[in-house]
DRENPA-3360 file (N, C-alpha, C; in nm, 2 decimals, always signed):
BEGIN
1 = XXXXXXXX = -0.14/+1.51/+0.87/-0.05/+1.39/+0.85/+0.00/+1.39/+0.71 ~ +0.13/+1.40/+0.70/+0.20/+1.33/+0.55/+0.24/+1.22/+0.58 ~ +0.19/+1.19/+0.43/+0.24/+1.01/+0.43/+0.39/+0.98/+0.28 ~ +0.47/+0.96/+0.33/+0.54/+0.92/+0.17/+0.60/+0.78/+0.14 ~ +0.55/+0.73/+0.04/+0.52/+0.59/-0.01/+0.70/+0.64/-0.09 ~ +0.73/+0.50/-0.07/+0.92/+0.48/-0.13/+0.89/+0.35/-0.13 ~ +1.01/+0.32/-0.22/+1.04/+0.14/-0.26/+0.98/+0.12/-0.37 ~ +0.97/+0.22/-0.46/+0.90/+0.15/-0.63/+1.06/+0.16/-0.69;
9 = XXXXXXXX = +1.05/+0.06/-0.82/+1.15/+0.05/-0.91/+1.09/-0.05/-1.00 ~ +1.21/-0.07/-1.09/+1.16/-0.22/-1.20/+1.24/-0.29/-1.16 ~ +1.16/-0.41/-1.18/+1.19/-0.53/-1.16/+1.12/-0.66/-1.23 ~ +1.22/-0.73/-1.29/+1.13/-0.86/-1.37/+1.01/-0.94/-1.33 ~ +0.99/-1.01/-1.38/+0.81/-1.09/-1.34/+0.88/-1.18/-1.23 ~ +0.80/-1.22/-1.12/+0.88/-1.33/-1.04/+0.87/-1.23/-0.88 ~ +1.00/-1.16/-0.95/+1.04/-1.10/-0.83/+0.95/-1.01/-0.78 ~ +1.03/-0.97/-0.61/+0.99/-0.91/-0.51/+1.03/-0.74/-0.50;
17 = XXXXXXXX = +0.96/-0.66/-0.40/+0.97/-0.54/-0.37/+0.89/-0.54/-0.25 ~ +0.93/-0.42/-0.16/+0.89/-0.37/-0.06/+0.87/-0.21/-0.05 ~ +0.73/-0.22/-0.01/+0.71/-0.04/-0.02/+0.68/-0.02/+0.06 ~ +0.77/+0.13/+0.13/+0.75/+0.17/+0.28/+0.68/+0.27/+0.26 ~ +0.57/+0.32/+0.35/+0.49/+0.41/+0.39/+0.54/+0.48/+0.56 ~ +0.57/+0.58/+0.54/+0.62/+0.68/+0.66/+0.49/+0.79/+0.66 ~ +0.53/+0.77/+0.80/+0.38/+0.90/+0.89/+0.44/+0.97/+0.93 ~ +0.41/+1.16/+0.90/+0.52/+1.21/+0.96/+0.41/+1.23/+1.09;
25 = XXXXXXXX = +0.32/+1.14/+1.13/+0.25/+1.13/+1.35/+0.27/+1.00/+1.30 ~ +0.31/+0.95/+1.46/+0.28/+0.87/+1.50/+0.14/+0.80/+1.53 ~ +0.05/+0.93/+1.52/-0.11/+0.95/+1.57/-0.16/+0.81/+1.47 ~ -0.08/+0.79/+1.37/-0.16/+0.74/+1.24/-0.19/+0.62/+1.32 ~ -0.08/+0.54/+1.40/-0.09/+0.41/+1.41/-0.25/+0.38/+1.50 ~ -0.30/+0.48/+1.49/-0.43/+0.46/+1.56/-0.55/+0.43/+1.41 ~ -0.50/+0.47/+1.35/-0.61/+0.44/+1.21/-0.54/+0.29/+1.10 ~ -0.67/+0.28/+1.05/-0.64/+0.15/+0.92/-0.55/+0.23/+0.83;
33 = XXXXXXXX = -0.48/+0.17/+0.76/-0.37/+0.22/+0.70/-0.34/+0.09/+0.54 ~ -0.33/+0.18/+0.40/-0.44/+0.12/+0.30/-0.33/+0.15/+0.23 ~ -0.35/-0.02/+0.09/-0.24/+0.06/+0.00/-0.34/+0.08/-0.15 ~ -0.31/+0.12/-0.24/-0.38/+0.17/-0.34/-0.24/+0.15/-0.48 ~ -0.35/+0.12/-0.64/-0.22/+0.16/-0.71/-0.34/+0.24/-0.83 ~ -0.27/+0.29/-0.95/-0.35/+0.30/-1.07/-0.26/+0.29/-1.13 ~ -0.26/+0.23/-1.26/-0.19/+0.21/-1.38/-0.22/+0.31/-1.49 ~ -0.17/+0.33/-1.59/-0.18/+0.44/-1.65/-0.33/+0.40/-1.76;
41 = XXXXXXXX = -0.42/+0.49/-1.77/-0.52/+0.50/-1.83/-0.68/+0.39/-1.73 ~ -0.60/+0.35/-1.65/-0.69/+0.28/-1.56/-0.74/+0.36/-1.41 ~ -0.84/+0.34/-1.33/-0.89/+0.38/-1.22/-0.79/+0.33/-1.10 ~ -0.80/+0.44/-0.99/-0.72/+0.38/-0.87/-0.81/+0.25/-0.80 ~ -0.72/+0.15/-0.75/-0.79/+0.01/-0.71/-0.75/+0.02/-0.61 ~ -0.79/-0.06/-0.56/-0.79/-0.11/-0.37/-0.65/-0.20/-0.40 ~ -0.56/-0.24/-0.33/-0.46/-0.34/-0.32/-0.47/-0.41/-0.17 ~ -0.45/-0.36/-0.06/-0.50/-0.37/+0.06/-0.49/-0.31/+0.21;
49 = XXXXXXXX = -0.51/-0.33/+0.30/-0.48/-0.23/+0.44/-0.47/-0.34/+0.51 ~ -0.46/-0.27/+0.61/-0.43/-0.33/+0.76/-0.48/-0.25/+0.87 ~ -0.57/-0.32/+0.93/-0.59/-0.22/+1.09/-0.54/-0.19/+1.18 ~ -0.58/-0.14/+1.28/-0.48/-0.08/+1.41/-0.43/-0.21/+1.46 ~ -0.51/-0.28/+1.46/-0.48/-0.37/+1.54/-0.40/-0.51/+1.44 ~ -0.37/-0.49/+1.34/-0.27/-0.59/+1.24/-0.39/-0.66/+1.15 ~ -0.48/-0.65/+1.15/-0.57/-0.73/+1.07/-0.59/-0.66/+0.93 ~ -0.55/-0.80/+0.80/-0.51/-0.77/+0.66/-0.63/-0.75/+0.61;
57 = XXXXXXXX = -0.64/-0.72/+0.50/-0.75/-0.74/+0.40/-0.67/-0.72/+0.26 ~ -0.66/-0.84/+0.14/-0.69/-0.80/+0.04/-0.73/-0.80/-0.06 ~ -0.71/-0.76/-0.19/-0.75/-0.74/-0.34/-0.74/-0.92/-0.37 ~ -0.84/-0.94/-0.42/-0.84/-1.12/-0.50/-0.72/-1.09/-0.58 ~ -0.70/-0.98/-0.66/-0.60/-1.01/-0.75/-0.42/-0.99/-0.68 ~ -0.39/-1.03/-0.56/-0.27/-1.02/-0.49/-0.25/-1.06/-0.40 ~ -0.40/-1.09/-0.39/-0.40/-1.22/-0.22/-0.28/-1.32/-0.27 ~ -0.21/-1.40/-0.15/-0.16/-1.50/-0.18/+0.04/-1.47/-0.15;
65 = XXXXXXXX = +0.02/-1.29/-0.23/+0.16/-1.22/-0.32/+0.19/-1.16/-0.21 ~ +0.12/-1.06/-0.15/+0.10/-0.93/-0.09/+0.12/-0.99/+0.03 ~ +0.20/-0.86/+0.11/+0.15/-0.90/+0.26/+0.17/-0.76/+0.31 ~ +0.10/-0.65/+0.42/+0.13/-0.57/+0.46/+0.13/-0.58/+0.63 ~ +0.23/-0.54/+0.69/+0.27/-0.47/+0.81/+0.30/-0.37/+0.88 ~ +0.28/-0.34/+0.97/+0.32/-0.19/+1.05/+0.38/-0.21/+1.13 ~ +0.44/-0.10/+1.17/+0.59/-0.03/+1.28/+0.49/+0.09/+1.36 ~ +0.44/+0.06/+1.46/+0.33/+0.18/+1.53/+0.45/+0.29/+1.57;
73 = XXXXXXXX = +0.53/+0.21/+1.65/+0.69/+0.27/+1.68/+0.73/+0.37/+1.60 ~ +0.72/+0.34/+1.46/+0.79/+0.42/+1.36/+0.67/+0.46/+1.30 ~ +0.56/+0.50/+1.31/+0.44/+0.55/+1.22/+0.47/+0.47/+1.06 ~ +0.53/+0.37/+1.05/+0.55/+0.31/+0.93/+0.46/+0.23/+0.90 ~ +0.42/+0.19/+0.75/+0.35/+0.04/+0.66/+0.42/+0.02/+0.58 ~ +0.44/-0.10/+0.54/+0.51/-0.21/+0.45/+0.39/-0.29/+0.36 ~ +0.46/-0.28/+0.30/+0.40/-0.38/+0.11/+0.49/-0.44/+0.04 ~ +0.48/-0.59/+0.10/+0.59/-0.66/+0.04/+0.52/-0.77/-0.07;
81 = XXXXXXXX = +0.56/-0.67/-0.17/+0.55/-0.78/-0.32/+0.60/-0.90/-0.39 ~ +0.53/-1.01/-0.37/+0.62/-1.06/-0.45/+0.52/-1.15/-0.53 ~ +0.63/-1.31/-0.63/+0.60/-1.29/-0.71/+0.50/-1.19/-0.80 ~ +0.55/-1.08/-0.82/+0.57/-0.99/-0.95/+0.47/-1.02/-1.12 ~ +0.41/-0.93/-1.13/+0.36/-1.00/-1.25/+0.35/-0.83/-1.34 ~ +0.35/-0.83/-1.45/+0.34/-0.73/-1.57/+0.24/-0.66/-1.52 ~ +0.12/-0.73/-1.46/-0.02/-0.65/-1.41/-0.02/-0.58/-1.32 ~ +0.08/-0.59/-1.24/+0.11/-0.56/-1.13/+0.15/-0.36/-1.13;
89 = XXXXXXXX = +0.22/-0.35/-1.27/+0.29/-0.22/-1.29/+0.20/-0.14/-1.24 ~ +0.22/-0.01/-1.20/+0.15/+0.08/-1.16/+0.19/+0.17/-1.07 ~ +0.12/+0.27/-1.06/+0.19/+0.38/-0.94/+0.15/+0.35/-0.82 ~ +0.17/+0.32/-0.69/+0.12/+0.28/-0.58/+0.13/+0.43/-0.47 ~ +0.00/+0.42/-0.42/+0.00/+0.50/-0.30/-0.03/+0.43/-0.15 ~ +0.01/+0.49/-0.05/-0.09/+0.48/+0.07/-0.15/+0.57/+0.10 ~ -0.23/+0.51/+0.22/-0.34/+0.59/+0.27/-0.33/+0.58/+0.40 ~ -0.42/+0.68/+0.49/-0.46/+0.67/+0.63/-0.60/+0.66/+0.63;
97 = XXXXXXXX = -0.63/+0.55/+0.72/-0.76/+0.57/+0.73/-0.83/+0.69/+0.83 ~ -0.98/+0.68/+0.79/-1.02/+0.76/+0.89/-1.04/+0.75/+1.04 ~ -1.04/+0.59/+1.02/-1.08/+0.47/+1.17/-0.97/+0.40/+1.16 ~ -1.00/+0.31/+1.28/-0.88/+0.22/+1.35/-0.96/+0.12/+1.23 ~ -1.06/+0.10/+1.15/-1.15/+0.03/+1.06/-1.15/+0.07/+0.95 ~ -1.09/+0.01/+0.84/-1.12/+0.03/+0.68/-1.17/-0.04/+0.62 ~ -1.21/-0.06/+0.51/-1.22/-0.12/+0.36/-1.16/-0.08/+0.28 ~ -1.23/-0.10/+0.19/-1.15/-0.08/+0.02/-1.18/+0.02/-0.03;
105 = XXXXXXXX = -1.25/+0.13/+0.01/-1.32/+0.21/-0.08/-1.21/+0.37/+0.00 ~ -1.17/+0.41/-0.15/-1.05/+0.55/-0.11/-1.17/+0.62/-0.02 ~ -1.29/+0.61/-0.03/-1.33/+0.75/+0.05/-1.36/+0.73/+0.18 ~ -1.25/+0.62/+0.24/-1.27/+0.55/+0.40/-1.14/+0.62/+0.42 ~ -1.00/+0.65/+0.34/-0.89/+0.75/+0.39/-0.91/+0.88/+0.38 ~ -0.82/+0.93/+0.49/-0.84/+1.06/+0.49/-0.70/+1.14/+0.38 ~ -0.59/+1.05/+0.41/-0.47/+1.15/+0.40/-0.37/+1.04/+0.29 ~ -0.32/+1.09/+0.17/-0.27/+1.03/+0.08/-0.13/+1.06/+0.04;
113 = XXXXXXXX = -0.01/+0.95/+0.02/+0.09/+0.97/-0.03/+0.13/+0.98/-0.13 ~ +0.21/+1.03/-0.20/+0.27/+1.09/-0.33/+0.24/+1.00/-0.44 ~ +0.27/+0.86/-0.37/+0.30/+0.76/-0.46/+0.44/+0.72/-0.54 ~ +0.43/+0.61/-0.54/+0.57/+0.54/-0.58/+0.54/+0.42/-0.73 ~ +0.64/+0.46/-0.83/+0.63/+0.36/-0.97/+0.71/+0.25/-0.94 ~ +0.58/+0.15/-0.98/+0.61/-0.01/-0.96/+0.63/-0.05/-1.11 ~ +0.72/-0.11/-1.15/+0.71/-0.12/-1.29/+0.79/-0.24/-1.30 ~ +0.71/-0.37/-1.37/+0.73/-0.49/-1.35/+0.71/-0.59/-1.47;
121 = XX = +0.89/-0.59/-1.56/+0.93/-0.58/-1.70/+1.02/-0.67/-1.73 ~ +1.02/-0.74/-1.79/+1.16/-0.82/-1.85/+1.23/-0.80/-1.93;
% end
């Protein structure tokens, strides 16, 4: 499975972005499906996923902001950002899980995207 994460750019504090995640299977829509970011000089963090079945989970620090969804149709996930914060900057990836069931921890995915720069500046 390749996954490629698109929709990073800059954008001021406040505002919104959407980052799409493409499967090149369809197979994926059978597994949890996870987003991840690292900032530069910092560790990759959990941001959040979604299961087969639509159920969210995420990070305290973007609950509220974040929302993710899937296209089973389109092997696609969505990460729609908003209000925007400086902290937020970072390189974001997704993931496939191993199960229709994830958490937070990268070593529950199997298969990882390139990653896309979120950079969130005034």
């Amino acid at each position: 499975v390749q996954l490629q994460a698109s929709g990073g750019g800059l954008v001021q504090p406040g505002g919104s972005l959407r980052l799409t995640c493409a499967s090149s299977r369809r197979t994926s829509s059978n597994n949890a499906m996870g987003w991840f970011r690292q900032a530069p000089g910092k560790e990759r963090e959990f941001v959040g996923r979604i299961n087969w079945n639509g159920g969210t989970y995420f990070a305290d620090s973007v609950k509220g902001r974040f929302t993710i969804s899937r296209d089973n149709a389109k092997g696609t996930v969505y990460l729609q950002m908003n209000s925007l914060k400086p902290e937020d900057t970072a390189v974001y990836y997704c993931a496939s899980g191993l199960r229709p069931i994830a958490g937070r921890e990268p070593s529950e995915y199997r298969y990882w995207g390139q990653g896309t720069q979120v950079t969130v500046s005034s």
